[in-house]
C-alpha positions in Angstrom: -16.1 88.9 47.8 -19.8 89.5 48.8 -20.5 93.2 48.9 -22.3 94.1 52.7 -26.0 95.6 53.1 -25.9 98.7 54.6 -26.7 97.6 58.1 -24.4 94.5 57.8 -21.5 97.0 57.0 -22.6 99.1 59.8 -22.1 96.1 61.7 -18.7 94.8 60.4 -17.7 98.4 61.1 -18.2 97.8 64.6 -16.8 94.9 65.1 -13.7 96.3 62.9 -13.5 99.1 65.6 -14.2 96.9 68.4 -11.7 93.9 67.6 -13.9 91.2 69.2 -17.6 91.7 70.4 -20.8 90.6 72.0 -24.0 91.3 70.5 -24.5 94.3 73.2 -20.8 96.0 72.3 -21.8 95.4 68.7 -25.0 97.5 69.5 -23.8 100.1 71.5 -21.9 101.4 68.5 -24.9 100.7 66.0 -26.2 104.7 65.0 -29.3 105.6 66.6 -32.6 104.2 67.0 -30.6 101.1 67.9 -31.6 97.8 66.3 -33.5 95.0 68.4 -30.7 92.6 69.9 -32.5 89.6 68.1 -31.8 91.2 64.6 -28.4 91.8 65.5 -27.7 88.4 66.8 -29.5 87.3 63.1 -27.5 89.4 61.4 -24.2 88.8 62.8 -24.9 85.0 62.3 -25.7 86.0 58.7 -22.3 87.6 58.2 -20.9 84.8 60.0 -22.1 82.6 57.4 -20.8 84.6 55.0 -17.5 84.3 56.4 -16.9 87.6 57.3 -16.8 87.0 60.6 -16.1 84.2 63.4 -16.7 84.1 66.9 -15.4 82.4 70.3 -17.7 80.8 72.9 -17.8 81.6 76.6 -20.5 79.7 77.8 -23.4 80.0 76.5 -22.8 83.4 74.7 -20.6 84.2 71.7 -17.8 86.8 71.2 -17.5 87.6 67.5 -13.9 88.8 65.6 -13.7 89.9 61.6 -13.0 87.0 59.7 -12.0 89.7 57.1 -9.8 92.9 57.2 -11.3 96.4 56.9 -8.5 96.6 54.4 -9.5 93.5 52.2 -13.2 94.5 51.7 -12.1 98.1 51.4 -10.4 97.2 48.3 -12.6 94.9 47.0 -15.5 97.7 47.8 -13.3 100.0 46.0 -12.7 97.7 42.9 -16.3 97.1 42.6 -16.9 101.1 42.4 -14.0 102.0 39.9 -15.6 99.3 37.4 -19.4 99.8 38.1 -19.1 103.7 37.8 -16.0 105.1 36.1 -15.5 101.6 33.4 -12.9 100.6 35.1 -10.7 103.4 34.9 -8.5 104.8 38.4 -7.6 108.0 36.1 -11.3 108.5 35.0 -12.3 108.4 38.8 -9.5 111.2 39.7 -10.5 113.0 37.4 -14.0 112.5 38.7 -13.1 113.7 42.2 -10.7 116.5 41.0 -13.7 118.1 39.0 -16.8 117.2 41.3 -15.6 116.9 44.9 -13.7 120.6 44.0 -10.2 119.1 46.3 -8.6 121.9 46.9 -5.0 122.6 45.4 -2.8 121.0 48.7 -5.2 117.7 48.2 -4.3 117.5 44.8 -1.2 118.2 45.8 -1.1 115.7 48.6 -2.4 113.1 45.7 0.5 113.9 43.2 2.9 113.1 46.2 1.6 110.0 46.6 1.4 109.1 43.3 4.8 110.2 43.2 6.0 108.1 46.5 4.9 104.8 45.0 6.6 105.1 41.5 10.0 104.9 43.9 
């Protein structure tokens, strides 16, 4: 799977929120100063092309729907990270996280529980 510029996942993240969009909902939750409505319309037909999303036509105008799940490019996000920065390791990354990101003892503790929940 492709990985997403930054505003391209700002956009997916929209229309992940929003379910099914027109350029103008897609904006509206764009972070300020909002982009032109011709680069989002480019942008979403870029990502469309991609085939990470699809749209419906009313008219003359488009509504656009994810073509993929937040979930599937999460992972595949997430995959991509694990191998680029900690070779591939999940324990080398918890560690990372346990050291650097200083969790506190009940999110380690919230970890070990799930750890422990999917070994059932």
């Amino acid at each position: 799977m492709l990985k997403l510029a930054k505003r391209e996942e700002q956009i997916m993240q929209a229309c992940w929120h929003l379910g099914k969009a027109f350029i103008k909902e897609i904006i509206a939750e764009l972070p300020d100063p909002k982009p032109h409505y011709n680069s989002v319309a480019t942008m979403v037909r870029i990502l469309e092309e991609k085939g990470f999303l699809g749209h419906e036509t009313f008219g003359n105008t488009f509504q656009y729907y994810p073509a993929v799940s937040k979930e599937d490019y999460q992972k595949h996000a997430f995959e991509d990270i694990v191998k680029a920065y900690f070779n591939n390791s999940y324990p080398s990354m918890l560690a990372y996280f346990a050291r650097e990101q200083r969790l506190t003892q009940e999110e380690l503790n919230e970890i070990l529980e799930i750890i422990k929940s999917r070994k059932k």
